[in-house]
Backbone as JSON Lines, residues from 0, in Angstrom:
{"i":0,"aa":"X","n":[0.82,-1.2,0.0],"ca":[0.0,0.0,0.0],"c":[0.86,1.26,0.0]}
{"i":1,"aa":"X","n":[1.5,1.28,0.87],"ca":[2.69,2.37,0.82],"c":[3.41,2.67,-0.88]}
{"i":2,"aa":"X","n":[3.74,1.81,-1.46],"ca":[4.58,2.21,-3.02],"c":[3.16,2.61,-3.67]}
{"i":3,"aa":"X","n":[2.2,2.22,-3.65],"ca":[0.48,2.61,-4.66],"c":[0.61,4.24,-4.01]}
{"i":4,"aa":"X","n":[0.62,4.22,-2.85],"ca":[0.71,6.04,-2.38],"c":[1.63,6.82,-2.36]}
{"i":5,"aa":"X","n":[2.72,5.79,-2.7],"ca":[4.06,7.29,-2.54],"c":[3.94,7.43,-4.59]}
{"i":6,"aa":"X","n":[3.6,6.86,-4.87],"ca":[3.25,6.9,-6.92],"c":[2.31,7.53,-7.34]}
{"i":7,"aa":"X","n":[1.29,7.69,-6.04],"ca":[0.1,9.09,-6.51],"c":[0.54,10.43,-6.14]}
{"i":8,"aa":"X","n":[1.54,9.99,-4.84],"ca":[1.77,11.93,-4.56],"c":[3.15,11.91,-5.46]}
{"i":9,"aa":"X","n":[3.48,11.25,-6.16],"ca":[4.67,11.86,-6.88],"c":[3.73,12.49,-8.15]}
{"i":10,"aa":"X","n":[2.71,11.82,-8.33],"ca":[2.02,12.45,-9.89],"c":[1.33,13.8,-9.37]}
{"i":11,"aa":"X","n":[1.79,14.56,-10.61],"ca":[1.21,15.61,-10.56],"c":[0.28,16.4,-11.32]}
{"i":12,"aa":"X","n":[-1.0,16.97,-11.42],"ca":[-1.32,17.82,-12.12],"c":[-1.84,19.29,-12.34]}
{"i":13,"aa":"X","n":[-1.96,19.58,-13.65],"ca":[-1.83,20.95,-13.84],"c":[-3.26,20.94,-13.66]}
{"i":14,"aa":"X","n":[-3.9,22.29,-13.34],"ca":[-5.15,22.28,-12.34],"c":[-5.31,24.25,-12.86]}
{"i":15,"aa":"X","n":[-6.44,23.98,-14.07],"ca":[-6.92,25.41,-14.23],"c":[-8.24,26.02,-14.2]}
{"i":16,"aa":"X","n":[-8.85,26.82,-13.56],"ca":[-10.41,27.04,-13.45],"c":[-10.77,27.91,-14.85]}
{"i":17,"aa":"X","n":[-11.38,27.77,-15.08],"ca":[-12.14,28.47,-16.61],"c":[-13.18,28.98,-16.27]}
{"i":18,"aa":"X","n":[-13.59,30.57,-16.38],"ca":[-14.72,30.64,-16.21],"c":[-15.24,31.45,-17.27]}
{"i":19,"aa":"X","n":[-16.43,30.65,-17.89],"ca":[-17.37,31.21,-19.07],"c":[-18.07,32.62,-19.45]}
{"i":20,"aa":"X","n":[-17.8,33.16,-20.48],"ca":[-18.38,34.82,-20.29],"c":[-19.5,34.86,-21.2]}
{"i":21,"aa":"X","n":[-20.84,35.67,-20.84],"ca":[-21.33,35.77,-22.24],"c":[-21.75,37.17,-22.54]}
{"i":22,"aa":"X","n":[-22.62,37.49,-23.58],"ca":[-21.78,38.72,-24.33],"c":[-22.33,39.77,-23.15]}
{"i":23,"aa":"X","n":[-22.98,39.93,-22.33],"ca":[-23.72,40.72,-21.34],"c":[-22.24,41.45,-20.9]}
{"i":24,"aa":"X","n":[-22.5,42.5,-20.81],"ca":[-21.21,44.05,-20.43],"c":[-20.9,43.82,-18.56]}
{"i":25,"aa":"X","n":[-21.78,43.4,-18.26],"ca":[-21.96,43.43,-16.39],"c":[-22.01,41.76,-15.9]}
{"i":26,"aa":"X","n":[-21.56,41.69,-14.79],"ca":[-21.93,40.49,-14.01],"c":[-23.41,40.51,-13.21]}
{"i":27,"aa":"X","n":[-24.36,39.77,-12.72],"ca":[-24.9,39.74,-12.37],"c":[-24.2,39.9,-10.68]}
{"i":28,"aa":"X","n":[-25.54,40.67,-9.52],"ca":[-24.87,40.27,-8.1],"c":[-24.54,38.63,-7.63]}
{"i":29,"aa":"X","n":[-24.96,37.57,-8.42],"ca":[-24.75,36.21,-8.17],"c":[-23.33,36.22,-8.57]}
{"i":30,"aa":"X","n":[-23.19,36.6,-9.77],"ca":[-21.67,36.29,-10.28],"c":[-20.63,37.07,-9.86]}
{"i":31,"aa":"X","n":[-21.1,38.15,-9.37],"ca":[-20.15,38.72,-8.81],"c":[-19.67,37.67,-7.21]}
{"i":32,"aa":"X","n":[-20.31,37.56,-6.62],"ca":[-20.32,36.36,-5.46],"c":[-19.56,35.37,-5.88]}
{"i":33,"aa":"X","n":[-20.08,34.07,-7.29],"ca":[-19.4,33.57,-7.57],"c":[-18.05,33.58,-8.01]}
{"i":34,"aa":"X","n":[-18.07,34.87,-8.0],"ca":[-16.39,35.59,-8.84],"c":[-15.69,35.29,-7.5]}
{"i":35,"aa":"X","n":[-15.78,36.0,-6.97],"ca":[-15.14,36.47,-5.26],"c":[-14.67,35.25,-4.13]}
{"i":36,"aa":"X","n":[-15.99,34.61,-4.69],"ca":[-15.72,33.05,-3.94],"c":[-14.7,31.86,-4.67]}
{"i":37,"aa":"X","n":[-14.34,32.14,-5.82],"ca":[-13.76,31.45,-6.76],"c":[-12.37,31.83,-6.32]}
{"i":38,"aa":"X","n":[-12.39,33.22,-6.43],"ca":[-10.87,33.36,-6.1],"c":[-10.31,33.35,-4.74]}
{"i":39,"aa":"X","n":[-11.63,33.32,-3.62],"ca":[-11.03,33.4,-2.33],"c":[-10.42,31.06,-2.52]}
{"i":40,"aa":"X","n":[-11.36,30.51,-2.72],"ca":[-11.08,29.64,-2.3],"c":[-9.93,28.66,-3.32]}
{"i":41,"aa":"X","n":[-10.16,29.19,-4.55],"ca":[-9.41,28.53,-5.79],"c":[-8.09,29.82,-5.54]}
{"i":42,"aa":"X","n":[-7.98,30.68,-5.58],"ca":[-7.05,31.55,-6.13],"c":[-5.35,31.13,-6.51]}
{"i":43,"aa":"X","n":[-5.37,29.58,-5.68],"ca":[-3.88,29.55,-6.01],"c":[-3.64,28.97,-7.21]}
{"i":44,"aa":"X","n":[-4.79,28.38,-8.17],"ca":[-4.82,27.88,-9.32],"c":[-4.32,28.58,-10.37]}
{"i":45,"aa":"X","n":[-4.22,28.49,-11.73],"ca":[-4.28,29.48,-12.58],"c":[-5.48,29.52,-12.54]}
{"i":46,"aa":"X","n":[-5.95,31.03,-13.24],"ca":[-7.99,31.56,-13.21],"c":[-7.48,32.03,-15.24]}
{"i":47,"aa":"X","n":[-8.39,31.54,-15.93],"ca":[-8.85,32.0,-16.79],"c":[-10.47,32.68,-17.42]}
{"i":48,"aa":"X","n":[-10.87,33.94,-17.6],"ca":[-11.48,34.01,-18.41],"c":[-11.63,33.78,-19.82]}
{"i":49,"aa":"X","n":[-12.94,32.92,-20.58],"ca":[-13.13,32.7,-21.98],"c":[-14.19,33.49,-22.53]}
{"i":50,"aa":"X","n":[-13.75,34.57,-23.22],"ca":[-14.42,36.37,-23.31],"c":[-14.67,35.74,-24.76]}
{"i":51,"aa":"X","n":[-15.71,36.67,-25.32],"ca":[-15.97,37.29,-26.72],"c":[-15.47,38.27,-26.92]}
{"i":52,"aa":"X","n":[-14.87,38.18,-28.63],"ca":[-13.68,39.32,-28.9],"c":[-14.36,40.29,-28.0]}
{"i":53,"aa":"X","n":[-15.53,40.99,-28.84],"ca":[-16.28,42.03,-28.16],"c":[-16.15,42.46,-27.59]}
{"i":54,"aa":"X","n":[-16.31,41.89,-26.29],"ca":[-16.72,42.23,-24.82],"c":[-14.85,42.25,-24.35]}
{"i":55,"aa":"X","n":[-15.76,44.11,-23.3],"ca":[-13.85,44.62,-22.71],"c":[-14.11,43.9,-21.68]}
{"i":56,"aa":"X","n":[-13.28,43.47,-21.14],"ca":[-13.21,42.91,-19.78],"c":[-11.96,42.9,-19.53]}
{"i":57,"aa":"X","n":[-11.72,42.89,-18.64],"ca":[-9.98,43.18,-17.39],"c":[-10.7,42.63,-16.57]}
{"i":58,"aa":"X","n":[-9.9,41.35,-15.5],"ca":[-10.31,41.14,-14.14],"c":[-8.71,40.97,-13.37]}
{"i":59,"aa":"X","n":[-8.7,41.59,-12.61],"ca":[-7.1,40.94,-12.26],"c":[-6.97,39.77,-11.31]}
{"i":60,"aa":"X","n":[-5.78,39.21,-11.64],"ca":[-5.78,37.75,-11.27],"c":[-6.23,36.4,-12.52]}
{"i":61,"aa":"X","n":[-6.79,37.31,-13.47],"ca":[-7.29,36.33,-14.76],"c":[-6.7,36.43,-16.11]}
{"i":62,"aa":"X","n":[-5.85,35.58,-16.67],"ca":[-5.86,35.34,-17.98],"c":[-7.17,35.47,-18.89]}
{"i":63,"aa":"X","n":[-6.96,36.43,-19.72],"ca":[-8.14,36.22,-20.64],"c":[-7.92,35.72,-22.16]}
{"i":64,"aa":"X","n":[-8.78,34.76,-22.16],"ca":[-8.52,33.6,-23.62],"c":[-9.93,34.61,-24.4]}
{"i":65,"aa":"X","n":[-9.78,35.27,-25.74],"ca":[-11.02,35.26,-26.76],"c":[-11.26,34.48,-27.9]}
{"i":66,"aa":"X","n":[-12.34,34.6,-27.86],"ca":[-12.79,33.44,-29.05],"c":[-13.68,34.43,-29.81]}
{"i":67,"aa":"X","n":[-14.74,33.81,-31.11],"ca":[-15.38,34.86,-31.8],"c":[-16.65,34.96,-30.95]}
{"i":68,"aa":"X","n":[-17.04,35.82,-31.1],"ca":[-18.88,36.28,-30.51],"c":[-19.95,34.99,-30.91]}
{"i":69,"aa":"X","n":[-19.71,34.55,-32.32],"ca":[-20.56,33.73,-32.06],"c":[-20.09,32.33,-31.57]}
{"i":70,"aa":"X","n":[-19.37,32.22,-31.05],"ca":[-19.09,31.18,-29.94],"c":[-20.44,31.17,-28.55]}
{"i":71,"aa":"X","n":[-20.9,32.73,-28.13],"ca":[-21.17,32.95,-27.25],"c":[-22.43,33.04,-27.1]}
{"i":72,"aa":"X","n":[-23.44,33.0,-26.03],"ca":[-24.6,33.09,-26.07],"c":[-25.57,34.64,-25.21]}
């Protein structure tokens, strides 16, 4: 049992949160919550946003990935 567990904590993985945008300019007060809570409890992860060209967005602490608008809903 010991070599099965010292072979899982040697593996490692890469561990990124994604979070989905759609074309709306504002967060809702839910998402703003969910924002806040994401990074209090995830924050040591990498954080990506997946934006429409479109839409400006800056969040700090987030990579932002764009894709085209109509990707988005």
């Amino acid at each position: 049992m010991t070599i099965l567990s010292r072979r899982f904590r040697e593996a490692s993985k890469t561990v990124a949160v994604v979070v989905p945008l759609s074309l709306q300019e504002t967060l809702t007060p839910e998402e703003q919550i969910s924002l806040r809570h994401l990074v209090h409890f995830l924050g040591r992860y990498d954080k990506y946003m997946v934006a429409p060209q479109s839409l400006a967005v800056d969040y700090p602490g987030f990579a932002i990935k764009r894709f085209p608008d109509r990707f988005f809903g």
